[in-house]
One Martini backbone bead per residue (centre of mass of N, CA, C, O) as a GRO file, in nm:
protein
  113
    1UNK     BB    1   0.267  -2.082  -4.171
    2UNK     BB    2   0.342  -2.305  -3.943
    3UNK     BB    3   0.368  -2.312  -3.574
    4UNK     BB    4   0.435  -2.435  -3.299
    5UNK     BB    5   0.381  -2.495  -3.003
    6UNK     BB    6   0.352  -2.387  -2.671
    7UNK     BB    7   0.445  -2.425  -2.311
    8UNK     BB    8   0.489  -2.272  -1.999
    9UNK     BB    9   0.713  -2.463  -1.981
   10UNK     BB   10   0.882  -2.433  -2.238
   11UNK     BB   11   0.980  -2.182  -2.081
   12UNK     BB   12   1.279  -1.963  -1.999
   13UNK     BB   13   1.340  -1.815  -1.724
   14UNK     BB   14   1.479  -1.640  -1.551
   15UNK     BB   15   1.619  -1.610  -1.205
   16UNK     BB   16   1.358  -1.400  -1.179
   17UNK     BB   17   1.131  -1.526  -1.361
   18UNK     BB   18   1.153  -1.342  -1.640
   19UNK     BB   19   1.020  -1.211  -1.953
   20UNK     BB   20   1.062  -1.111  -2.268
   21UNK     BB   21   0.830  -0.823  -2.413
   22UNK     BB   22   0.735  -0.799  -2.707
   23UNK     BB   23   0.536  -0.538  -2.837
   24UNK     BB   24   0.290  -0.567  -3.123
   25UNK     BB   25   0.116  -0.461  -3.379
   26UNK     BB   26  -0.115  -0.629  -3.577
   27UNK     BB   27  -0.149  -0.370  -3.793
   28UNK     BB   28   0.150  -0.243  -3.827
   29UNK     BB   29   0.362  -0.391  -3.626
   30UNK     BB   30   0.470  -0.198  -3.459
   31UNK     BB   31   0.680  -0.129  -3.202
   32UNK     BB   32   0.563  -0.030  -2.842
   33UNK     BB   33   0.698  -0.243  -2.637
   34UNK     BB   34   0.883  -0.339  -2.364
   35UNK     BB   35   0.877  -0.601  -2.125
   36UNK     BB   36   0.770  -0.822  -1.803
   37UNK     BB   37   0.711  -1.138  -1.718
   38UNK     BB   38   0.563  -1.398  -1.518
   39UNK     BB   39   0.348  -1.652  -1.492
   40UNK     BB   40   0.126  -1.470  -1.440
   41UNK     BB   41   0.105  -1.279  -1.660
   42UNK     BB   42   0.064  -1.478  -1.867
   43UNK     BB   43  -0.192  -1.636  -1.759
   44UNK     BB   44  -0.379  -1.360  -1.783
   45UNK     BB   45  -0.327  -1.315  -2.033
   46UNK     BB   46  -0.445  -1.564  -2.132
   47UNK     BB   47  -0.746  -1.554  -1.969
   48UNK     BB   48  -0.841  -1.233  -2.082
   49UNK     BB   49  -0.657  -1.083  -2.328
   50UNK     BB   50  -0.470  -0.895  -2.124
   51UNK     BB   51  -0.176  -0.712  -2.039
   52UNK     BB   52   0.032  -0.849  -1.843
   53UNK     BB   53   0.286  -0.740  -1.578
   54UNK     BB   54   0.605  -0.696  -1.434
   55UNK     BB   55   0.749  -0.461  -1.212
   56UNK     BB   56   1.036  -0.424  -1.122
   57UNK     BB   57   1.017  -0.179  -0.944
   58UNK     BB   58   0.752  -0.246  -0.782
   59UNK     BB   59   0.699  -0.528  -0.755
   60UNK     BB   60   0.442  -0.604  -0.984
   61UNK     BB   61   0.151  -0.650  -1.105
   62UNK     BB   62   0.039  -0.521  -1.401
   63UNK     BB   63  -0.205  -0.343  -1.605
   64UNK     BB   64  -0.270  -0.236  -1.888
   65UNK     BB   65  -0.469   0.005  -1.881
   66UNK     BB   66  -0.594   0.066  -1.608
   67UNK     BB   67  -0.607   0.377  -1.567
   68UNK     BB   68  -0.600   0.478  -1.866
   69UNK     BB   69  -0.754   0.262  -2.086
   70UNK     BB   70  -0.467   0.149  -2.260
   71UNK     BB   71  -0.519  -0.110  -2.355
   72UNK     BB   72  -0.414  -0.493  -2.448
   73UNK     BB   73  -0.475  -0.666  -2.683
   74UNK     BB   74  -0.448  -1.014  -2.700
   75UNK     BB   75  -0.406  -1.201  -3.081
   76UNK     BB   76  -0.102  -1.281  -2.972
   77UNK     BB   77   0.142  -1.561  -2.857
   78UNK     BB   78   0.481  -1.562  -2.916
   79UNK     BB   79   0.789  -1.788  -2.896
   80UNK     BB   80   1.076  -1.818  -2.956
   81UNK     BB   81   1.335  -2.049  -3.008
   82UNK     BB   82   1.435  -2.018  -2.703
   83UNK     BB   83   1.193  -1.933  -2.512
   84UNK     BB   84   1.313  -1.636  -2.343
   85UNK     BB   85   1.075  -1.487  -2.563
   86UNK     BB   86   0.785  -1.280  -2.642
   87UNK     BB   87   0.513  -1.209  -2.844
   88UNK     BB   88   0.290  -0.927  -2.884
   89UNK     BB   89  -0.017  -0.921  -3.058
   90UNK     BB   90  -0.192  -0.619  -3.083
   91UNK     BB   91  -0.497  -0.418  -2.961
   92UNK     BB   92  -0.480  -0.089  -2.903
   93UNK     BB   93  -0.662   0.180  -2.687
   94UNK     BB   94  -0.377   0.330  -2.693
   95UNK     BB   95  -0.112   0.475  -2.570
   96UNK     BB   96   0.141   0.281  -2.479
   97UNK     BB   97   0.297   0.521  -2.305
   98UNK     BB   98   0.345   0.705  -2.061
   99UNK     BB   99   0.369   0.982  -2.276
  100UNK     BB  100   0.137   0.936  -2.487
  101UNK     BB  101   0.298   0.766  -2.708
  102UNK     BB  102   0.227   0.508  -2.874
  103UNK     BB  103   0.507   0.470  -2.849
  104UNK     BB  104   0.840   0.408  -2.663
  105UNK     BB  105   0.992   0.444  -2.975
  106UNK     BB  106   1.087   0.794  -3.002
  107UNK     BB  107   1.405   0.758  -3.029
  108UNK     BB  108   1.686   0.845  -3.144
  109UNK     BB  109   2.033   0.677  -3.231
  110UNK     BB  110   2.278   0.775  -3.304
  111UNK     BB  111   2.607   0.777  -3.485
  112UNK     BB  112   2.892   0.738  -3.440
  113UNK     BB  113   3.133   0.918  -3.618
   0.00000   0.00000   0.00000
């Protein structure tokens, strides 16, 4: 199957400037993270081909595995239909979870009985 392109102008940013990004192993496909992008993480993402984010808590762009050295190879970037999610699919450098976790979803949320 064939995707369309899309263009930085084409995606839809919300009104702090940021899109949602969720992160997916390209070879497990298991989704490893979600943050957040603003058009500069998008752009740097795009020129190194390593993961950069957004961090809301701390106002600042962040590299993944800048300290931990388990960045994130990007060897795909694909935007949904509405444009204002990314997919980002990665070759992880080791555990993408700041607790040493492979992913970040390793809790399960019960049913209300």
């Amino acid at each position: 199957m064939t995707y369309p392109k899309s263009e930085i102008n084409d995606l839809r940013f919300d009104d702090r400037g940021l899109l949602t990004a969720v992160v997916q192993d390209c070879t497990t496909n298991e989704v490893l993270m979600v943050a957040w992008m603003d058009a500069k993480a998008l752009r740097l993402t795009q020129r190194t081909g390593e993961a950069w984010f957004w961090s809301r808590s701390r106002g600042e762009l962040w590299h993944k595995g800048a300290t931990s050295g388990n960045v994130l190879r990007v060897r795909e970037i694909r935007a949904d239909c509405d444009g204002d999610t990314l997919l980002l699919r990665v070759d992880p450098a080791g555990p993408a979870c700041h607790t040493g976790a492979r992913s970040c979803f390793i809790m399960t949320v019960n049913r209300d009985p």
